[in-house]
C-alpha positions as CSV (number, residue, x, y, z in Angstrom):
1,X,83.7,124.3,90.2
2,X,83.6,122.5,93.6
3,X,80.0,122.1,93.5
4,X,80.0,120.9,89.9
5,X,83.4,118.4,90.6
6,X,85.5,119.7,88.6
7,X,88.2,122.7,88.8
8,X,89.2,126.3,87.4
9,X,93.0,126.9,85.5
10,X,93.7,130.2,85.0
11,X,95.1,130.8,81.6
12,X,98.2,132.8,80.7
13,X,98.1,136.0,78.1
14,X,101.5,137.4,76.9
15,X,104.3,138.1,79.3
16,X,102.6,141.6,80.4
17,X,100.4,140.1,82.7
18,X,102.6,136.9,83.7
19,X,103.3,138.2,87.1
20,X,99.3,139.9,88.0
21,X,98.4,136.3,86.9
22,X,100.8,134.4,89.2
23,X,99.7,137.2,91.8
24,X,96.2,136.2,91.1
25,X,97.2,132.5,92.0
26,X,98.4,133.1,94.9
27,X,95.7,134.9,96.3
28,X,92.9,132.1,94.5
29,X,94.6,129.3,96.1
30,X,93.9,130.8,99.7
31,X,90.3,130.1,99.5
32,X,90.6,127.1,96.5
33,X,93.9,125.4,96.9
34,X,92.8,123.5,93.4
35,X,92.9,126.7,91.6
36,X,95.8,125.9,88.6
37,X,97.6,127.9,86.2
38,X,99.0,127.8,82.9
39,X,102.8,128.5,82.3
40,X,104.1,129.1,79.0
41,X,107.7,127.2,78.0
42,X,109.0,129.8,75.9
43,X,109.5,132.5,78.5
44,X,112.8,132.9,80.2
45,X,111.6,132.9,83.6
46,X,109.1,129.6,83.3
47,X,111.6,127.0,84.2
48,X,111.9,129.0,87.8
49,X,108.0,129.3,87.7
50,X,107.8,125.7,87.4
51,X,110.1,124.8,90.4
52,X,108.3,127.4,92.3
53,X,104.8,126.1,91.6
54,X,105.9,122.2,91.4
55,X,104.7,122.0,95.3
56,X,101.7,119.6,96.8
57,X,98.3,120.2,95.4
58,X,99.6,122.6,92.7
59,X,97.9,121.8,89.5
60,X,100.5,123.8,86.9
61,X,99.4,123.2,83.1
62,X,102.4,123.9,80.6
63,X,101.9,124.7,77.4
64,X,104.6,126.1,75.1
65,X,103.3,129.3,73.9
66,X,101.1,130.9,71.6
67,X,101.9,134.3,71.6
68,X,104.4,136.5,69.4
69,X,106.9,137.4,72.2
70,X,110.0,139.4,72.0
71,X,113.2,138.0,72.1
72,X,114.3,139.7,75.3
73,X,111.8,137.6,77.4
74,X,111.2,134.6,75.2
75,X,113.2,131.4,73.3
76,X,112.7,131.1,69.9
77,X,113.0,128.4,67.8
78,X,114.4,124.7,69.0
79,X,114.8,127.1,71.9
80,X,111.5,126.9,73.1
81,X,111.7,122.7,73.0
82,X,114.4,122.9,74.9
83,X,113.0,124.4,78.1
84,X,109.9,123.1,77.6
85,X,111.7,119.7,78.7
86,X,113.3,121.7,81.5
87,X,109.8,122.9,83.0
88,X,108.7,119.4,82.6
89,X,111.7,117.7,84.6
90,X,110.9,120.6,87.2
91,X,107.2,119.6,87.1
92,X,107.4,115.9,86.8
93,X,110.2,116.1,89.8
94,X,108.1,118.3,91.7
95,X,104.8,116.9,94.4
96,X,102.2,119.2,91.9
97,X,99.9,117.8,89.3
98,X,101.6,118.5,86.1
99,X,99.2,118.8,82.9
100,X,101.1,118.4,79.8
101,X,99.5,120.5,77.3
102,X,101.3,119.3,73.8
103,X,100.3,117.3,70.2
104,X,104.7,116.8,69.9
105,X,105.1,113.2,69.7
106,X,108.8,113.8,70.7
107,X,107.3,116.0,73.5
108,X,104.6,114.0,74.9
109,X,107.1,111.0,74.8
110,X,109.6,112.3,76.8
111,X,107.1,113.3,79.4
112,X,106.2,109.7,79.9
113,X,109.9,109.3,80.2
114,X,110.3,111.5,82.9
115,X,107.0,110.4,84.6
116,X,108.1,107.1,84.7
117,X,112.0,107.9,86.1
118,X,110.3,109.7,89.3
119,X,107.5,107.2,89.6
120,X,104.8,108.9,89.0
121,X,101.2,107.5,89.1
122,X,99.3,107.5,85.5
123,X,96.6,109.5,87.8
124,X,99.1,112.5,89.3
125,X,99.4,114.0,85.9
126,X,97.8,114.4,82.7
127,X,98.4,115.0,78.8
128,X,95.9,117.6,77.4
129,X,95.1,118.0,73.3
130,X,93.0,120.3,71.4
131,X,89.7,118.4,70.2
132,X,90.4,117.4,66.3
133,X,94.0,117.3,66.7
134,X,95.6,114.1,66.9
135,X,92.7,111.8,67.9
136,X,94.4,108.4,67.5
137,X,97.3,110.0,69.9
138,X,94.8,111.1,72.4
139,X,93.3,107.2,72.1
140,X,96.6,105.5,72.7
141,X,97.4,107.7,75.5
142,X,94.1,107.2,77.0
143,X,94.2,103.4,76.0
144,X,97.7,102.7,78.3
145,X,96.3,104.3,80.8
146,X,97.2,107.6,81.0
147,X,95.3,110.8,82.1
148,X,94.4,112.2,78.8
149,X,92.4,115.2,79.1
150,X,90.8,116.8,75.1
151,X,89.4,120.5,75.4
152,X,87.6,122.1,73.1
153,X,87.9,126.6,72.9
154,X,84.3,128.4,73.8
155,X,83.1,131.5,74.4
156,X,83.6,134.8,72.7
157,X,87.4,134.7,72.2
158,X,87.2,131.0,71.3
159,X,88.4,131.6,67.4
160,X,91.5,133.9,68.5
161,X,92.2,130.8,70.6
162,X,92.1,128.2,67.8
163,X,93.9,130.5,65.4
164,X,97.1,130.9,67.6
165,X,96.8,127.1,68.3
166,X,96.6,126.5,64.6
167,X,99.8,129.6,63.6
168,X,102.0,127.9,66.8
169,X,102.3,125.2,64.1
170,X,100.9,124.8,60.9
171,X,100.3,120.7,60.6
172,X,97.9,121.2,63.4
173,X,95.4,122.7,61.0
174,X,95.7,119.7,58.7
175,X,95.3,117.2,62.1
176,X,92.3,119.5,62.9
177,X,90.3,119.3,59.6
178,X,91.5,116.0,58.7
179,X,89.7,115.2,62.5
180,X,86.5,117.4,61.9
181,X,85.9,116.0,58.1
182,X,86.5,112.2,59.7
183,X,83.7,112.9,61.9
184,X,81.3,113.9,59.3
């Protein structure tokens, strides 16, 4: 990834593997400090994940959650909003690279809220969106100069992937085809 100029973010699964991930992390960033991770809002311990991670030259994408988790690890509901905005006031507070992985206006909003209370620069964090979803919002935010990052899933799990993107909320399938039939 180095070599190529670009760099590697290991993705979260359920809460099972939460901590050999994190583990995993650790023991990445000793030979490739830009090694990142993804952190899912809707698990109890994230918020503390988040302060821990929100050092210098941590790159710590947070996304809300995809997976059906139980109630004894996870927020449901509003729930899951809620600490999503408290991971992000750790992040955004933090000396990391925070990659805000969200298509809720209300979300992506208050990001640029708290980016802009602990003046940060457009370039030390980023908005990410799946390809198809939202394009005029990925625009804008690219347009007022913000880091605005669109990723498309590939490889052999990439339809599991774009199923639980689509089941976390259901008017993402309509911003998905909507985006796919406007592009002919």
């Amino acid at each position: 990834a180095t070599n190529a100029g670009t760099t590697v973010t290991l993705d979260m699964e359920d809460h099972t593997t939460t901590d050999a991930t994190l583990e995993s992390l650790r023991e990445l960033r000793q030979d490739f400090p830009t090694v990142g991770a993804v952190v899912q809002a809707y698990l109890f311990r994230t918020e503390a994940d988040c302060r821990d991670l929100a050092h210098e030259g941590s790159r710590v994408r947070l996304c809300k959650g995809a997976y059906k988790e139980p109630e004894s690890v996870a927020f449901q509901g509003a729930d899951v909003d809620k600490s999503y905005v408290r991971c992000l006031k750790a992040l955004m507070s933090g000396k990391g690279y925070p990659m805000v992985a969200s298509h809720d206006p209300r979300l992506i909003e208050i990001a640029g809220a708290l980016a802009a209370k602990h003046g940060r620069d457009p370039m030390s964090f980023e908005y990410q969106m799946l390809y198809g979803i939202r394009p005029e919002e990925q625009q804008r935010i690219a347009d007022r100069g913000d880091q605005m990052r669109v990723y498309i899933p590939y490889g052999e799990q990439w339809y599991g992937y774009l199923m639980r993107r689509m089941a976390e909320k259901p008017a993402n399938l309509m911003f998905f085809l909507r985006g796919v039939v406007s592009r002919g």
